[in-house]
C-alpha positions in Angstrom: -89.0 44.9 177.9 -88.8 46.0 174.4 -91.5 49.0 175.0 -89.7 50.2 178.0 -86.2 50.1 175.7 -87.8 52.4 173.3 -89.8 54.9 176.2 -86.2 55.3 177.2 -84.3 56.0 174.2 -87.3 58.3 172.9 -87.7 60.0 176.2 -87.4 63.5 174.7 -90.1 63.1 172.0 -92.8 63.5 175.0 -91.5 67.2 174.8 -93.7 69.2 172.1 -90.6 71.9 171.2 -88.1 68.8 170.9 -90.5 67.2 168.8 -90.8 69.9 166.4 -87.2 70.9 166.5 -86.3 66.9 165.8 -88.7 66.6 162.8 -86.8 70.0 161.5 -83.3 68.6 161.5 -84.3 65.1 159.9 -84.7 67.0 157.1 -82.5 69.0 157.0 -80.0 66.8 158.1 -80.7 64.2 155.1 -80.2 66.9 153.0 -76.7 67.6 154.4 -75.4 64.0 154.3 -76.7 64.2 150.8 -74.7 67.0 150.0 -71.7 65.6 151.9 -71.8 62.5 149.8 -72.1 64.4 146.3 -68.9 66.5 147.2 -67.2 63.9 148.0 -67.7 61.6 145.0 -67.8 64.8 142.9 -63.9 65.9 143.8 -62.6 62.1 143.6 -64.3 62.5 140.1 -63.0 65.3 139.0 -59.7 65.0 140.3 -58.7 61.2 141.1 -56.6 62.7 144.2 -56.9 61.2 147.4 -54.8 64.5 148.8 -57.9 66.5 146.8 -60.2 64.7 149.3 -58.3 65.9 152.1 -57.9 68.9 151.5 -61.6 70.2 150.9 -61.9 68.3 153.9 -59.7 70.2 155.5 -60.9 73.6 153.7 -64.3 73.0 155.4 -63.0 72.2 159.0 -60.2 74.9 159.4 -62.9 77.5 159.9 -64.1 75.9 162.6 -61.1 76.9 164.5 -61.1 80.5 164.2 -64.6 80.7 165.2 -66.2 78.0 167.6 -64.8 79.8 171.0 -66.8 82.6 170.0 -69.6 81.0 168.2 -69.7 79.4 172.2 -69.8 82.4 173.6 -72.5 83.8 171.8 -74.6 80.6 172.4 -74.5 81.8 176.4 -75.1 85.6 175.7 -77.7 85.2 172.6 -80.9 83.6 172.3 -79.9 80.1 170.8 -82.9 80.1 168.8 -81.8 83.2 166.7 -78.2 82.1 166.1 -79.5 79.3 164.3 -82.0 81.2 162.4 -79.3 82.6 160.8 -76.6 79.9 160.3 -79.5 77.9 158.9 -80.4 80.6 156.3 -76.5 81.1 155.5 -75.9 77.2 154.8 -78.6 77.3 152.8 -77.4 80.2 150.4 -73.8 78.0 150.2 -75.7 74.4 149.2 -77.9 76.4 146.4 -75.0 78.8 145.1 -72.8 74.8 144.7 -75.7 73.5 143.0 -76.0 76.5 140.6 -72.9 75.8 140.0 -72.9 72.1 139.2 -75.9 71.8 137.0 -74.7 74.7 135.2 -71.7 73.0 134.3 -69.3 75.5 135.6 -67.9 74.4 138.8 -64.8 73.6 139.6 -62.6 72.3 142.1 -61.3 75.8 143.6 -65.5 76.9 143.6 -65.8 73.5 146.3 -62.9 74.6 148.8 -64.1 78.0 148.7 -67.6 77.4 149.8 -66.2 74.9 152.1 -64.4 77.3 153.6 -67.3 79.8 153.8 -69.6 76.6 155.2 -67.2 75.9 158.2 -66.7 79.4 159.5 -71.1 79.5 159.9 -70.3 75.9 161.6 -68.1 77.9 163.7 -71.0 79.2 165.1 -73.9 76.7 164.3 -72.2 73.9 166.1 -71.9 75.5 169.7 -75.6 76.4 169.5 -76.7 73.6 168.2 -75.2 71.3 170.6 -76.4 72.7 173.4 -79.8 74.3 172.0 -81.3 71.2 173.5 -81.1 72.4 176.9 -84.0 74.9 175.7 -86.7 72.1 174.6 -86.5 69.5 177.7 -86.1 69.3 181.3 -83.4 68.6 183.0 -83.9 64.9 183.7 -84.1 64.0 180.0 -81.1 66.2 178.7 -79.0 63.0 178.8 -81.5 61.4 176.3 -82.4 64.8 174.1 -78.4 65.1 174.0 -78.1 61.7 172.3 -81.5 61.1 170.4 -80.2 64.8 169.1 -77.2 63.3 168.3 -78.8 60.3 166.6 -80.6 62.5 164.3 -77.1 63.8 163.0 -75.7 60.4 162.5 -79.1 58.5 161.3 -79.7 60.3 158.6 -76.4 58.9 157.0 -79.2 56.4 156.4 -81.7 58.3 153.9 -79.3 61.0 152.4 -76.5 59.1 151.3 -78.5 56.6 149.8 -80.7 58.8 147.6 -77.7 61.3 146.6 -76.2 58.1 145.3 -79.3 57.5 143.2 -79.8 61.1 142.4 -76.4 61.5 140.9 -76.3 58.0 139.1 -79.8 59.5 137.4 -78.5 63.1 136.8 -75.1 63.9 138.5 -74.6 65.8 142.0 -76.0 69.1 141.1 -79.6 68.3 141.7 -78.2 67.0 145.2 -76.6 70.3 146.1 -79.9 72.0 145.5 -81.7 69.6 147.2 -79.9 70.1 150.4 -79.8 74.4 150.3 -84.4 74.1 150.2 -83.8 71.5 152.8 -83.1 74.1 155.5 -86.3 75.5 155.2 -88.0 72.4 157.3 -85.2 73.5 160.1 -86.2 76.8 159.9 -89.9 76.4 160.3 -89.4 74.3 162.9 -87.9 76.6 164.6 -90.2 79.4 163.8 -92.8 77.0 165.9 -91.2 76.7 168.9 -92.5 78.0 171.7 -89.5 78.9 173.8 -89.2 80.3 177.8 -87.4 81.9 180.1 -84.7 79.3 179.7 -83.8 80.0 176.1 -82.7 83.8 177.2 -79.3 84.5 176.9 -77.6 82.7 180.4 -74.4 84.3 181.7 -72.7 87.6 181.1 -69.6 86.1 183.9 -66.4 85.7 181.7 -65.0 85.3 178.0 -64.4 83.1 175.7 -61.5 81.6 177.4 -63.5 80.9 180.3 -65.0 77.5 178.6 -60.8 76.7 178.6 -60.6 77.1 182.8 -63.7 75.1 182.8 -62.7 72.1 181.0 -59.1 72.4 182.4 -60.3 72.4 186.0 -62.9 69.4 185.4 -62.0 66.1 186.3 -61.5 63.5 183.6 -62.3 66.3 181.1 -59.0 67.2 179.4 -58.3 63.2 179.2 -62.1 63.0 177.4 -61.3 65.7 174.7 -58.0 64.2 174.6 -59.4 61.0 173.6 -62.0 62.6 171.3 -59.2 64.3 169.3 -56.9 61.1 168.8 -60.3 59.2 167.9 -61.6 61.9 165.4 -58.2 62.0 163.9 -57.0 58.7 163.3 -60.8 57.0 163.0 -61.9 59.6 160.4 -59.6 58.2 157.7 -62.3 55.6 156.7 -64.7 58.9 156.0 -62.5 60.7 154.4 -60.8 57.6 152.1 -64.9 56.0 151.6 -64.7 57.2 147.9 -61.0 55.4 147.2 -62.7 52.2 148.6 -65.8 52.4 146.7 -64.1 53.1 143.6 -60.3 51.7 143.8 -61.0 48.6 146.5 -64.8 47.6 145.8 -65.4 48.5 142.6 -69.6 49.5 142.7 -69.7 53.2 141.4 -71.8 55.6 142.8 -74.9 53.8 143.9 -72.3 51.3 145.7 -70.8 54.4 147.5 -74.3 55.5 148.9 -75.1 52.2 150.2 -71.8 52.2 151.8 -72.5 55.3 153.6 -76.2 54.1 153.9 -74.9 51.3 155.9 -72.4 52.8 158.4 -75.5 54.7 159.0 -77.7 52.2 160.0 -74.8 51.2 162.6 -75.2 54.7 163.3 -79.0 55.0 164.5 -78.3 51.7 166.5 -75.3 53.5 168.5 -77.2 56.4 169.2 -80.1 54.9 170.2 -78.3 53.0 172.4 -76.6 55.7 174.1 -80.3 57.6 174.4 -81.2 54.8 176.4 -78.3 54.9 179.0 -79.5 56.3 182.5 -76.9 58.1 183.9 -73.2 59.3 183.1 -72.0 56.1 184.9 -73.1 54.1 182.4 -71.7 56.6 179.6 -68.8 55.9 180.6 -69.3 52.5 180.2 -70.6 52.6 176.8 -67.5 54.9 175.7 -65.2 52.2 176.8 -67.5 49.5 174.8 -67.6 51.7 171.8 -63.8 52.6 171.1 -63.7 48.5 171.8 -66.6 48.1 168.8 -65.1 50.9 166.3 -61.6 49.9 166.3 -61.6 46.2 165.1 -64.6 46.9 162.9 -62.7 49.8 160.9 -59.4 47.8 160.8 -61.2 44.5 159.3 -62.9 46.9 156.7 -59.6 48.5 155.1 -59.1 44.3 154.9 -61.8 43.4 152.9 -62.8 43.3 149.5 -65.8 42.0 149.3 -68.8 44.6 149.2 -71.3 42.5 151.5 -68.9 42.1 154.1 -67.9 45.6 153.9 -71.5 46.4 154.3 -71.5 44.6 157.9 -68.3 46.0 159.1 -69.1 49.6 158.2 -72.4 48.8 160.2 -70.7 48.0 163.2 -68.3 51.0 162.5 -70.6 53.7 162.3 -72.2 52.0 165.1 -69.0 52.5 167.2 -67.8 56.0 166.4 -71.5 57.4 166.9 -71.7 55.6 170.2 -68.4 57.1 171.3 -69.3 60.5 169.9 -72.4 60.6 171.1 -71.5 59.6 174.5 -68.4 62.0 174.9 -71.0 64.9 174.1 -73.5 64.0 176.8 -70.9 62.9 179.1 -69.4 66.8 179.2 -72.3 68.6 178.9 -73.5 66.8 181.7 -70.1 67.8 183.5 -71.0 71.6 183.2 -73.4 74.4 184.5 -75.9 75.9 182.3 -74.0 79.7 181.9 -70.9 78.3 180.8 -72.1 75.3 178.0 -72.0 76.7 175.0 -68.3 77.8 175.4 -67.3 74.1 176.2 -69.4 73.1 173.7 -67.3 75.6 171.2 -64.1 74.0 173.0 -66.1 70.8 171.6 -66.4 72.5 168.5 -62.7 73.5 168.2 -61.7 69.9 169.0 -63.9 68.7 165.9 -62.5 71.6 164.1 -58.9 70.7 164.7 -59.5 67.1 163.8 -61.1 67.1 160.9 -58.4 68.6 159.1 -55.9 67.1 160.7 -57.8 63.8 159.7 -58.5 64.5 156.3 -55.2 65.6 155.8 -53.5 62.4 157.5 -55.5 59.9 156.0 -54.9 62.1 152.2 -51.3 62.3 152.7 -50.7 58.9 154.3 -53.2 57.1 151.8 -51.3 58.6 148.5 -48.2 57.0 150.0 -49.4 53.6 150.9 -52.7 53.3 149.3 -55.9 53.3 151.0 -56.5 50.3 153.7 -53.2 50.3 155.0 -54.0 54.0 156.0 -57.4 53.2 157.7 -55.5 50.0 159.4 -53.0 52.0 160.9 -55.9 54.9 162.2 -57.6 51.8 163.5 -54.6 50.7 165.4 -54.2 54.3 167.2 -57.4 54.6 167.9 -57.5 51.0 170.0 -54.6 51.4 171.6 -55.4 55.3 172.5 -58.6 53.8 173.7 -56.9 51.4 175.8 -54.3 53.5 177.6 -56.9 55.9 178.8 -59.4 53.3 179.9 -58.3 53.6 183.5 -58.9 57.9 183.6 -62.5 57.0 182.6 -63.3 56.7 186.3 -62.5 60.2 186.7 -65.1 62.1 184.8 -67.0 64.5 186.9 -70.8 63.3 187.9 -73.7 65.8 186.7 
């Protein structure tokens, strides 16, 4: 029973381009989360704001606005493969020009928003591509499972980088961890050099502009409840993200090590998630599992910003990660699978624009809110919004178009 669990959820890997382009981005990917850790410890160091860590939140996500409709577009007109040649090579030249600065000693706070700015507009136009590059490495039957073992490669590395950018800066500070994340992108980039790409990854549709992912989605049933729900979520859930280096520091008291295995461990709940959405069948059962995962993720945040002890605060931010990955991960195969091949990637750069729009708008809620009323009331209250928006769209689930 086991075995045939795991043939299921690693469906994809039986694919040689998938499993080249999977090795690529799980390291890459640990290098990201272990940049994403650094910054954030680093501007709660050098600042002791909680509005500071919403804002470069913010600074990095804005971007994303601006550009994702038209970063989808180009992912149906361009070869997918060569957008993310170049977002890859870009990303890299920001995460070694912040280390530079760090272990030089002459970074400050305005040098982190700026390059988070620069980061999310090339996640304007990584993300669309990206997310729907695995339609180029599998067929059809397994895009369900490449969508969300792809997905699972995002959110499991929370696992590795985390953990050893909390070691890394307790040893020599967050520089080294910067650095380590810009050379990272050259396993992504070889990886992609070796794939051996057809027909399919030619650009798909010339039909349209960029507001034709908009029609799309607006015309879909169930879709504009989905990204509905996927906003409130990413909003009011995020706070926990954004406010991890306030707990760590203000709540649970165990420094920077501490911090990584706190991420570490909402990572673990992340590879279980994702795994367990890679396994589901059919969109049916997605839906099912988005249901069950908004019911996981809201209790499991809201009993976190309670606690105060670091090993039960391990536990719930296991179950945590396990629930916002499995909702994630699940709303992005669900609408892929709810849309034809020429017009993805621009609702997957709608996709983007909704994670552009809430990021900010998270980071800047739980800032703002948390510098009012301290930190766990702010993630209580996020956790209460997100239960109750899961609840009061429950019954619209039924309407999400079949692939």
């Amino acid at each position: 029973m086991l075995s045939s669990w795991l043939a299921r959820a690693f469906a994809s890997l039986r694919h040689r381009n998938y499993r080249i382009y999977f090795a690529g981005q799980l390291v890459s990917l640990t290098g990201m989360w272990m940049q994403s850790a650094a910054q954030s410890w680093l501007v709660y160091e050098l600042t002791r704001s909680k509005v500071m860590l919403g804002i470069v939140g913010a600074a990095g996500a804005l971007p994303v606005l601006f550009f994702s409709t038209y970063g989808g577009l180009l992912a149906d007109r361009v070869p997918r493969r060569r957008i993310l040649v170049v977002t890859q090579v870009a990303s890299s030249a920001l995460a070694l020009t912040l280390g530079t600065l760090a272990v030089t000693g002459l970074l400050e706070v305005w040098h982190i928003v700026t390059l988070a700015v620069l980061l999310g507009a090339v996640n304007g136009f990584d993300m669309p591509a990206r997310n729907t590059f695995v339609v180029d490495l599998v067929d059809r039957r397994d895009l369900m499972n490449a969508i969300a073992l792809n997905s699972s490669a995002f959110h499991g590395t929370r696992i590795i980088g985390p953990a050893v950018a909390g070691l890394v800066m307790a040893a020599v500070g967050p520089g080294p961890c910067f650095i380590a994340n810009g050379l990272s992108y050259t396993a992504a980039l070889l990886a992609l050099a070796a794939l051996r790409l057809d027909a399919r990854a030619a650009p798909r549709s010339r039909r349209g502009g960029a507001a034709e992912g908009f029609r799309v989605v607006a015309q879909a049933p169930g879709l504009p409840v989905l990204f509905a729900l996927t906003l409130v979520v990413g909003v009011f859930g995020w706070s926990y993200v954004v406010l991890l280096p306030a707990f760590a520091t203000d709540v649970l008291r165990v420094g920077e090590r501490g911090y990584g295995v706190l991420m570490a461990a909402s990572g673990v709940g992340s590879v279980i998630g994702s795994l367990v959405v890679a396994s589901v069948r059919d969109a049916r059962h997605g839906r099912m599992v988005l249901s069950l995962a908004v019911g996981v993720f809201s209790p499991a945040v809201f009993a976190f910003a309670s606690s105060t002890d670091f090993t039960v605060s391990l536990v719930l931010l296991g179950a945590t990660g396990m629930g916002m990955t499995a909702f994630f991960s699940t709303a992005n195969t669900l609408i892929q699978t709810a849309v034809k091949d020429d017009v993805r990637g621009r609702v997957m750069g709608i996709y983007a624009l909704t994670f552009g729009l809430m990021m900010p708008l998270g980071a800047l809620e739980a800032g703002g809110i948390a510098h009012a009323i301290g930190a766990p009331a702010t993630v209580r209250i996020g956790a209460a919004v997100c239960a109750a928006a899961g609840v009061f769209t429950y019954h619209h689930l039924r309407k999400l178009a079949a692939p």
